[in-house]
C-alpha positions in Angstrom: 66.5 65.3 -41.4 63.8 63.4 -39.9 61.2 64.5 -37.9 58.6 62.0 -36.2 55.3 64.0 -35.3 53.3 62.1 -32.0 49.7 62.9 -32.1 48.0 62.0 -28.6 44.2 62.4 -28.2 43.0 63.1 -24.5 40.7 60.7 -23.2 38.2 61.2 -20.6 36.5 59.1 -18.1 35.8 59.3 -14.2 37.5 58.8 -11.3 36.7 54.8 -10.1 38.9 55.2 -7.0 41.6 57.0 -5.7 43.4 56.9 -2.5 45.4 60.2 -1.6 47.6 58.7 1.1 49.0 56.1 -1.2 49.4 58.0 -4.5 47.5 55.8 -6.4 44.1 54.5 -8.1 42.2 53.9 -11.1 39.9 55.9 -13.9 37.1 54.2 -16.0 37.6 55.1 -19.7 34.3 57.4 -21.1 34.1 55.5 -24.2 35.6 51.5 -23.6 34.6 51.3 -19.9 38.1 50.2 -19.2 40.3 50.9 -16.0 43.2 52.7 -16.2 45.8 52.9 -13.4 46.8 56.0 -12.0 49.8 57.6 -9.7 49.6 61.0 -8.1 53.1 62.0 -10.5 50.3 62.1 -13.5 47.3 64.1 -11.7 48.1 67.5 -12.9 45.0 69.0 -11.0 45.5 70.0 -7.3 43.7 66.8 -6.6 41.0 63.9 -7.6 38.6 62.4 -5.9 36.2 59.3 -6.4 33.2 60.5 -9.4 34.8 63.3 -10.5 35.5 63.5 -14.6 38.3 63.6 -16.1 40.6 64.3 -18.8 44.1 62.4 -19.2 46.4 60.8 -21.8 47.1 56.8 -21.7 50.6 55.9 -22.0 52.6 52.7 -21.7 54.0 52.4 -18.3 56.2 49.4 -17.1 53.3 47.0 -15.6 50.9 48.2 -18.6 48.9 51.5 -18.9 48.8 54.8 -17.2 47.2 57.7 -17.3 49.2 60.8 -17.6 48.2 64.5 -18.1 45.0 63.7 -16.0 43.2 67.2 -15.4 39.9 67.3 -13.5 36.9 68.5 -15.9 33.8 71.2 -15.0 31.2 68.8 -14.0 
């Protein structure tokens, strides 16, 4: 039997841009300063706005990166 063990590390960063009516927009990584698409499907907190911080995981999605998980942090 095999068992394959996926570690994923949360990343955090803050909210570049998000627009609520279109279910979309884009985090800036904490630590590489990279953007990071984002769809309302992966916002687990009842909602994000532009500045607020952020936790999330970054998965591969079809057109590149997402982030999933993402959770709004205690500023």
């Amino acid at each position: 039997m095999i068992i394959n063990f996926f570690y994923h590390t949360m990343q955090t960063g803050k909210v570049k841009f998000f627009n609520e009516s279109k279910g979309y927009g884009f985090i800036t990584d904490s630590e590489t300063g990279n953007d990071i698409f984002v769809h309302v499907t992966g916002v687990k907190s009842e909602s994000i706005k532009e500045g607020d911080s952020v936790s999330y995981l970054e998965e591969d999605g079809r057109k590149g990166k997402i982030a999933t998980e993402v959770v709004l942090l205690e500023n």
